[in-house]
N, C-alpha and C positions, 0 to 999 in steps of 0.2 A: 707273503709272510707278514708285511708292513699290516694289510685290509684284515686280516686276522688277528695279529694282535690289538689292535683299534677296536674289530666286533668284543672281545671277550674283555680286552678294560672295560670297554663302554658298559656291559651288561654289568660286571661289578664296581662300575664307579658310580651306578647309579642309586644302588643303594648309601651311597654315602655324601654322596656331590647332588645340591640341586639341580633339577631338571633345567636345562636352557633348552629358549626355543632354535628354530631356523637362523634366528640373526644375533644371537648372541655369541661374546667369546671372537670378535672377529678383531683383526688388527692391521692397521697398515702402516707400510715402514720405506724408509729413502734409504739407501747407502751408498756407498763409493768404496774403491780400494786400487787394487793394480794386482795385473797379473804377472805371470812369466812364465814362459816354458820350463819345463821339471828339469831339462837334459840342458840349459844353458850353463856355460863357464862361468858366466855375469850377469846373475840372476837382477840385481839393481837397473844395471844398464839397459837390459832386455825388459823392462816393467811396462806392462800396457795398463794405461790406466781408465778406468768404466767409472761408470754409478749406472744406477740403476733403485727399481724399485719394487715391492715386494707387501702383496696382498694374500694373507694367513686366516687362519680359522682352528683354534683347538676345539676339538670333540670330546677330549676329558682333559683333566689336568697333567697326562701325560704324553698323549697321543693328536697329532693335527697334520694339517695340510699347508703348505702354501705356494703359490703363483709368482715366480721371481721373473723380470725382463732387465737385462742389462744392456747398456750400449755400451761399443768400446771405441775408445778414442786414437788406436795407435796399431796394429797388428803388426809384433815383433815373434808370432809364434806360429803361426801357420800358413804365411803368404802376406802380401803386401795387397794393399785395395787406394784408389785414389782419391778413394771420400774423406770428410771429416770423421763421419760414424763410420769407422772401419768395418764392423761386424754387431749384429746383435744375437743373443746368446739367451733363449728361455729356457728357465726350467720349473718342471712339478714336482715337488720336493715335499716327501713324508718328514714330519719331524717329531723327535721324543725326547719327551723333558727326563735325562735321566734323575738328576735330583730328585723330582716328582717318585718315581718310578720306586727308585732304589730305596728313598727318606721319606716316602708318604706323604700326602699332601695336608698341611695341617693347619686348611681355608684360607690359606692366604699366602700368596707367592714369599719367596725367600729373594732375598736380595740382591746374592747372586745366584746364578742357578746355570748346568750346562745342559746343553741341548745338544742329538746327537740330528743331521739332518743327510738325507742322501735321496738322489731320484732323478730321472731321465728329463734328456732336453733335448732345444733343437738349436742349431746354430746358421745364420745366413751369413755370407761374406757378400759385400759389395763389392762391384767391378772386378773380381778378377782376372789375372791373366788369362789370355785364351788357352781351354785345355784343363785350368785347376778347375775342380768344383765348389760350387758355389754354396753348396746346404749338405750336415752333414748332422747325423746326430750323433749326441752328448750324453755323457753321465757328471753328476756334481754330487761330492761326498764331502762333508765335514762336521767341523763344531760350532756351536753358538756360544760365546759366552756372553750371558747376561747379564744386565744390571739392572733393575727395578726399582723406579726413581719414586718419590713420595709418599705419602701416605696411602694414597689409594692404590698406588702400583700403577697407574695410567700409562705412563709411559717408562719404555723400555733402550737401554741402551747396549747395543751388543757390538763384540768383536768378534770377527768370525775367520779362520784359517780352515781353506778347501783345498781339494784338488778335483782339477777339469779333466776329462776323457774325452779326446775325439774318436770315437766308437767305430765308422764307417768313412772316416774320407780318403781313407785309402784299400778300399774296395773290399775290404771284410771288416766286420765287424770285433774289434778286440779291445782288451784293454790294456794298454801295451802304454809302460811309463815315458816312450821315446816321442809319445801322441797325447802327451798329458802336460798341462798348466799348473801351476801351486798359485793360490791366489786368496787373498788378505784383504777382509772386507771393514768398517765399520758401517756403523747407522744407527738409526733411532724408531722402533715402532710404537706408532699411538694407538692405542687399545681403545674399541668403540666400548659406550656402557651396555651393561644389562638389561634384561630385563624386569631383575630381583634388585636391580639399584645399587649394580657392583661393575668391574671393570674387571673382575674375573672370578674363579669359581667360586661358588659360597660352599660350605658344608654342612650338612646335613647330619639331621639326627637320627641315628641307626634304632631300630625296634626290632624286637623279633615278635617270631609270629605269636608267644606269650603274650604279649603287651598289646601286641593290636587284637586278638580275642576279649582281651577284657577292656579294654576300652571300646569294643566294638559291643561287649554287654551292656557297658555302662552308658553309653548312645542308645541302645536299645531300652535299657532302666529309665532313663531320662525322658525319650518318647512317649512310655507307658506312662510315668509322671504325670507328662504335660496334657497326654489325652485325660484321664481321670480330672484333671485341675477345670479343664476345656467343661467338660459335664458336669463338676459342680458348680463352676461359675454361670452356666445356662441356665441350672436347676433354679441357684442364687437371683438369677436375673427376672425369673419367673417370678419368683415368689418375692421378689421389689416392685414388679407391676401388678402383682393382685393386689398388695399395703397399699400403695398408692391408689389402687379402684376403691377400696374400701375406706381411706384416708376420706377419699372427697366425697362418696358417698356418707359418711360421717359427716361431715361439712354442711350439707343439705337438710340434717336433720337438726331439727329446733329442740332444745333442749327443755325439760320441764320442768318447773320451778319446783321444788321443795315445799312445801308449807308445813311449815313449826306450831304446832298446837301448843298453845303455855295454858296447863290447868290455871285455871284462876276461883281462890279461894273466896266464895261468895261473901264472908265476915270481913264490914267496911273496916276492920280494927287492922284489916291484914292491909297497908301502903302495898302500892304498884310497883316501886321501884325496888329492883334487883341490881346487886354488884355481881359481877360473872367473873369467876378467876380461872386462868392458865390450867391444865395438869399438871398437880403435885404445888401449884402457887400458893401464897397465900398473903400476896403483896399488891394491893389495890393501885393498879396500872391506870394509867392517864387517860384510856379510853373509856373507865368505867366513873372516872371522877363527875361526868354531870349528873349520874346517881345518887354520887354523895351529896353532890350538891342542891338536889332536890330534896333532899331529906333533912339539909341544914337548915332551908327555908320555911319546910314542914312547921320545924320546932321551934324556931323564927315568930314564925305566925300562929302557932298556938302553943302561950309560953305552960300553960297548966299539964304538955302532955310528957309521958314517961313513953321510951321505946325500948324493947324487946329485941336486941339483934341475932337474928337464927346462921348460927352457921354450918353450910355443909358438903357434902363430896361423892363424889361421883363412887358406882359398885365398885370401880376395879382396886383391885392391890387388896392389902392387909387390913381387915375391918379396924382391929387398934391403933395402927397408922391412918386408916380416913378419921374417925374418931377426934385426933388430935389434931388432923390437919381442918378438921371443921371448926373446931376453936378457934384456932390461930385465926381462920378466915375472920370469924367475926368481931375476936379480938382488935383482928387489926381493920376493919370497919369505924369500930367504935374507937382507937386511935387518931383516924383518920377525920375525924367529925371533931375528936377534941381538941386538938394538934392544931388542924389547920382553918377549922372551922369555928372554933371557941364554944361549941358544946358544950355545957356541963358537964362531965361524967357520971353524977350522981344520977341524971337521967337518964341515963343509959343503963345496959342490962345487956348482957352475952349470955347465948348458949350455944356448944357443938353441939349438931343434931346427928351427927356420923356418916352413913354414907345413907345412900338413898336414889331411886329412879322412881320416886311416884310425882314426884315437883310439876316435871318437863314430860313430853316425847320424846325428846331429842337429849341423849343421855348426858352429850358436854354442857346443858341450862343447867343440869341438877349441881353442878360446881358453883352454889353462889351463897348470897348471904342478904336474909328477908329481914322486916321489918313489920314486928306486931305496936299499934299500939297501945297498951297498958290503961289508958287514960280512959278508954273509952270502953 
């Protein structure tokens, strides 16, 4: 009945309780106490007193085994022996956490907790009289009461009240109180660790078969994901080492110079030098200033000549806006010659010529401002 109810916890504690392997969930324990025959007057006086010790194993949170050997020191109950160690007494002992059982295990031992334990043994007497026998089996039935010391639960402290059966030593097997022991143990068991990193059961998160379908979708969504991602990033990878073929093949090739045609107006009256403005400018910047300043020394050196300043602008935009912004250009030419160069004004001369592409080749030349001179 014990090996039965053990298979059928086991199978539903496993949906709740983590799996442990082979060596998990194991404990081992020292105790002592005293016995005495069940049928004595004087149960005190009659005390035989043992220790012993005691290697366990639970398979759920409810349901385990364990391995007890005691010695006894005194045999006040079933024959006299002339050793120190009067008799020894094993037993295989099923045991169940009722606690557990009854209050559910809820990950983590309870403080106290009772255990119910019972299971067959064997018992040896030393020396006896000639005629008693010497080995006789046993049954042991009782309670545990636990204590569950610390934080972790590691160690265990229990009190336990039994009773002994001598089963066979008087030539049939019974369980007869006049062939029975009452016997009073304490001790201490120390709980080996896990292998989840616990000193006993963990618990587990219950799913039904809803949640694991769809999470089993979503592992499968996920996978499909990463394949797709896998084949654009190859496609990606490809098409990074053709750029790169063609990058350097780029490299390799010498680039061709440009050459800028400047119509040039065959009438010596027309000066060489051109101020070039910005798009939409019409503010003679710093890199055209040694234009200006050819032109200052022009008139410098020939104080008789009158200059003609043409200003003008590139096709694009608003003809009435190039127009005006051809002005301003030449306007601010001939500013720039009076201002900073002490040009006369009165020698000087502005006109916007508007827009225009017949100047240059190259459409950004047509943005400048010429120089006729008058004089000649």
């Amino acid at each position: 009945m014990a090996v039965a109810a053990m298979t059928a916890q086991s199978v539903s504690a496993q949906k709740a309780i983590a799996e442990s392997s082979t060596f998990d969930n194991w404990y081992l324990g020292i105790e002592g106490g005293v016995s005495t025959k069940t049928t004595h007057s004087n149960l005190m006086k009659n005390a035989n007193p043992h220790a012993g010790l005691r290697l366990g194993r639970y398979f759920t949170p409810v349901f385990g085994f364990a391995f007890e050997g005691s010695a006894y020191f005194n045999d006040k109950m079933f024959g006299e022996s002339s050793t120190i160690v009067k008799n020894i007494d094993t037993h295989l002992l099923a045991t169940v956490n009722l606690s557990n059982w009854f209050g559910g295990y809820k990950g983590k031992p309870r403080v106290a907790e009772i255990v119910a334990i019972f299971g067959p043994g064997w018992n040896h007497v030393f020396k006896q009289p000639e005629g008693a026998p010497n080995n006789d089996l046993t049954a042991k039935a009782g309670f545990d009461l636990n204590f569950n010391l610390g934080k972790s639960r590691a160690i265990q402290l229990f009190i336990e009240p039994a009773i002994l059966y001598s089963l066979d030593r008087y030539e049939r097997t019974t369980f007869n109180v006049n062939h029975s022991a009452l016997q009073l143990m304490a001790g201490l068991n120390f709980k080996f660790g896990n292998s989840y990193g616990s000193y006993n059961f963990v618990k587990g998160e219950l799913r039904d078969q809803h949640e694991i379908d769809v999470l089993n979708a979503r592992v499968n969504e996920l996978r499909a994901s990463n394949e797709t991602k896998d084949r654009q990033l190859t496609a990606d990878s490809k098409t990074i080492e053709q750029l790169r073929a063609e990058l350097e093949a780029a490299k390799s090739v010498k680039p061709v110079p440009t050459v800028v045609k400047q119509v040039v107006n065959v009438n010596n009256n027309v000066l060489q030098p051109t101020v070039i403005f910005g798009l939409g400018k019409s503010t003679v910047d710093a890199a055209q200033m040694a234009s200006v300043a050819m032109i200052a020394k022009y008139m410098k050196n020939h104080p008789e000549s009158r200059l003609l300043i043409k200003g003008y602008a590139s096709p694009e935009g608003n003809p009435e806006l190039n127009q005006k912004l051809s002005e301003k250009r030449a306007q601010s030419v001939k500013d720039t010659l009076v201002k900073r160069y002490g040009v006369s004004a009165d020698r000087l001369e502005v006109k916007g010529m508007g827009a225009t592409d017949e100047l240059f080749d190259e459409i950004d030349f047509n943005r400048v401002a010429t120089f006729t001179d008058l004089s000649k």
